[in-house]
TORBAMAR-25776 format. One record per residue (C-alpha): chain; x, y, z. Coordinates in steps of 0.25 Angstrom, whole numbers, plus 5000, padded with zeros to 4 digits. Layout:
residues N
+--------+------+------+------+
: cadena :    x :    y :    z :
+--------+------+------+------+
:      A :    X :    Y :    Z :
...
+--------+------+------+------+
end
This chain:
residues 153
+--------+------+------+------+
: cadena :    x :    y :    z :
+--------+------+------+------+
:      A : 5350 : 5320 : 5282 :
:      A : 5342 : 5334 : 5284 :
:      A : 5341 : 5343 : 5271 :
:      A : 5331 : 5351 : 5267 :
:      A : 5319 : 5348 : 5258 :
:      A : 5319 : 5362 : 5252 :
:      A : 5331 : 5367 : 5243 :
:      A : 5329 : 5382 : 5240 :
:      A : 5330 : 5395 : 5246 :
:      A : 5321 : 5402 : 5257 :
:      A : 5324 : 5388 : 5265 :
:      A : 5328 : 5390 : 5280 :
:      A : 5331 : 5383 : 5291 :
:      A : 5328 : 5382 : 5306 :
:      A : 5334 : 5372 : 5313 :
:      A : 5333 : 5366 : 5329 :
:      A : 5344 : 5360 : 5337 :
:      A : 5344 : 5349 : 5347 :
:      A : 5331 : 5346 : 5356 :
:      A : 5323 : 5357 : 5347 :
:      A : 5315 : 5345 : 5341 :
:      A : 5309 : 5343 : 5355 :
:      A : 5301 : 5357 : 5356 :
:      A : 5288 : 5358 : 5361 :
:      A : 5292 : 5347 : 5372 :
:      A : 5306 : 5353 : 5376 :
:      A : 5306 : 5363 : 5389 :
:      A : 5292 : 5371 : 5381 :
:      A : 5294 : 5380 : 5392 :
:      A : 5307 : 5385 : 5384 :
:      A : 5303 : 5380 : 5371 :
:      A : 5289 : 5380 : 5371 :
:      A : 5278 : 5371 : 5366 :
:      A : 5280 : 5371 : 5353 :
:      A : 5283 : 5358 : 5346 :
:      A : 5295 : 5357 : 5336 :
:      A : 5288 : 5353 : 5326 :
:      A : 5279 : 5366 : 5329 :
:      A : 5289 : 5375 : 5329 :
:      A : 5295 : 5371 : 5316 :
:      A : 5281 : 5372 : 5308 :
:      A : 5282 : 5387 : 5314 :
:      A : 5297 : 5389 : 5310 :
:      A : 5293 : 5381 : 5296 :
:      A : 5279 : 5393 : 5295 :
:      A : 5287 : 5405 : 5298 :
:      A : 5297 : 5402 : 5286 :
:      A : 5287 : 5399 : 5277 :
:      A : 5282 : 5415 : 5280 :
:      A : 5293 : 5419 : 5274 :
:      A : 5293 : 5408 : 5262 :
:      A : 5305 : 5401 : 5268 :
:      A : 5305 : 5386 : 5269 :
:      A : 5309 : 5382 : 5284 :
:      A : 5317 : 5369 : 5285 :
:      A : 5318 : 5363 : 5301 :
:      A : 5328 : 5355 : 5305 :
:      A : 5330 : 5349 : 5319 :
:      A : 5342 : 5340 : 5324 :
:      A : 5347 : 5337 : 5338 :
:      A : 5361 : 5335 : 5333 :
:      A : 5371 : 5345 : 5330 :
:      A : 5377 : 5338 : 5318 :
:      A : 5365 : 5338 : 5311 :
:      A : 5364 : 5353 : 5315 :
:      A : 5375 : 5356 : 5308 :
:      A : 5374 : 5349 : 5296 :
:      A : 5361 : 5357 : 5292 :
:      A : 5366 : 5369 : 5296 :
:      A : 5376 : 5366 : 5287 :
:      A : 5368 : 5362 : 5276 :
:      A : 5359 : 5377 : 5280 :
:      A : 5369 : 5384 : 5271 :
:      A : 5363 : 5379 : 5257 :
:      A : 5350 : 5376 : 5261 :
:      A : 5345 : 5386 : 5268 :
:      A : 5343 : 5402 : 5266 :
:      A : 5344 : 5402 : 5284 :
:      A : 5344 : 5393 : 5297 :
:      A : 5335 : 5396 : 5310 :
:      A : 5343 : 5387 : 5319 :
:      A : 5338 : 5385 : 5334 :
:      A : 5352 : 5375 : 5338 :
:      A : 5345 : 5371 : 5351 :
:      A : 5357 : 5368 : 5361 :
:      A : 5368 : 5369 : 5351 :
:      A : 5365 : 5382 : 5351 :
:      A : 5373 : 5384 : 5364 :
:      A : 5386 : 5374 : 5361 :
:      A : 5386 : 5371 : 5345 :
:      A : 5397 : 5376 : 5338 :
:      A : 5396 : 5365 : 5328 :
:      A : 5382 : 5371 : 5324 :
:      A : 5388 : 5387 : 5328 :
:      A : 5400 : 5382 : 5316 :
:      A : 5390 : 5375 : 5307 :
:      A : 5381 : 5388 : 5307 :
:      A : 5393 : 5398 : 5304 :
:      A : 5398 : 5390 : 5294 :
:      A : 5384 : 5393 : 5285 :
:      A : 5380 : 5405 : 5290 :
:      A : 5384 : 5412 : 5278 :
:      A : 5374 : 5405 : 5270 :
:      A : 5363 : 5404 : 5278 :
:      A : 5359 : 5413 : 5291 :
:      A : 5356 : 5404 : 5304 :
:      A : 5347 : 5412 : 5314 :
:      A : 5347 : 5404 : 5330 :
:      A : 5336 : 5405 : 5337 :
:      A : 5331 : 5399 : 5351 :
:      A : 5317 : 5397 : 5355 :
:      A : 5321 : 5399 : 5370 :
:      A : 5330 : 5412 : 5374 :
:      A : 5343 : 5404 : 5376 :
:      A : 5349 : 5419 : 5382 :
:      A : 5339 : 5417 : 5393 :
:      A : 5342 : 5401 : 5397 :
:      A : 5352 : 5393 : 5403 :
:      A : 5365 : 5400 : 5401 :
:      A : 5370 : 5390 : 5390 :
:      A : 5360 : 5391 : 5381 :
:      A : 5363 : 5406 : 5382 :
:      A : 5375 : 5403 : 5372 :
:      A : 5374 : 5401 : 5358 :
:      A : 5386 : 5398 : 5350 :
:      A : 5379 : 5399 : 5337 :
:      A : 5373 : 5413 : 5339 :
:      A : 5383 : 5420 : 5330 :
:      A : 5383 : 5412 : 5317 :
:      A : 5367 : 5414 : 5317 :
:      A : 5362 : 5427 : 5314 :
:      A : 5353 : 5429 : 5326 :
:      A : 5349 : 5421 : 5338 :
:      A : 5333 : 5422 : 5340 :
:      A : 5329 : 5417 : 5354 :
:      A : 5319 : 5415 : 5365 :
:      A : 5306 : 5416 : 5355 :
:      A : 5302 : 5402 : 5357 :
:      A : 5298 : 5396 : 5343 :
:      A : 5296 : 5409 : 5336 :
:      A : 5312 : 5410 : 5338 :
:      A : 5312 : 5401 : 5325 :
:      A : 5304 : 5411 : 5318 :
:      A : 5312 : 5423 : 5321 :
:      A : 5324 : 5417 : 5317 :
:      A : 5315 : 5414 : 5303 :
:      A : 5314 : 5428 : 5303 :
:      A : 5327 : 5431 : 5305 :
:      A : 5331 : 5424 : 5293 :
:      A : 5321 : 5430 : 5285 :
:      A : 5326 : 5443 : 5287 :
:      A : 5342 : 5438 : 5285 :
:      A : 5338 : 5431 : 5271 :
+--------+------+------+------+
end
């Protein structure tokens, strides 16, 4: 059972699909060499510039997704959400995010640039319930979309 430990505004999210967890081992020619946990202590930095608390949340199984994006819509002021491969076939997590993207903006982002890839990972069916799609910036995509979301609340 995932919720958040902090309960008040200026709360945002970022949260990483499927094989995301394996970052700094995983093809580091695409990903790099950064390690997750690494990467999230950046991610975690950035917001605190703005005097945002950064939650992180990482699952492997789209149910559990789904369930925190629905939970996004009253804990959260936005969602950074880098969906891994469901980004390419999910219309569970596509639905999940359109049906709260009223309350709270989701902002997708890529650290490799999926439009210059294999030809599946080209598609993304979540693209337009979010905001904007940031890719190709390696782990500094994370912070864009931080940025973004700055600017949007």
């Amino acid at each position: 059972d995932w919720s958040s430990d902090v309960c008040s505004s200026d709360l945002i999210l970022v949260i990483h699909g499927p094989n995301l967890n394996l970052l700094g081992e995983r093809e580091p020619g695409v990903y790099g060499t950064d390690t997750f946990e690494s990467i999230n202590n950046e991610i975690i930095e950035h917001a605190m510039k703005y005097e945002f608390h950064c939650d992180v949340y990482q699952s492997n199984h789209e149910g559990d997704i789904i369930d925190v994006i629905h939970e996004s819509k009253d804990e959260f002021d936005g969602v950074v959400i880098n969906a891994g491969a469901y980004t390419h076939y999910s219309y569970a997590i596509r639905d999940a995010i359109e049906a709260v993207q009223e309350f709270t903006p989701f902002v997708e982002v890529h650290m490799s640039d999926i439009h210059k890839r294999e030809d599946f990972r080209k598609i993304s069916v979540i693209t337009d319930v979010c905001v904007k799609q940031i890719c190709g910036y390696g782990k500094d995509s994370y912070k864009m979309g931080i940025d973004l979301l700055m600017e949007i609340l």
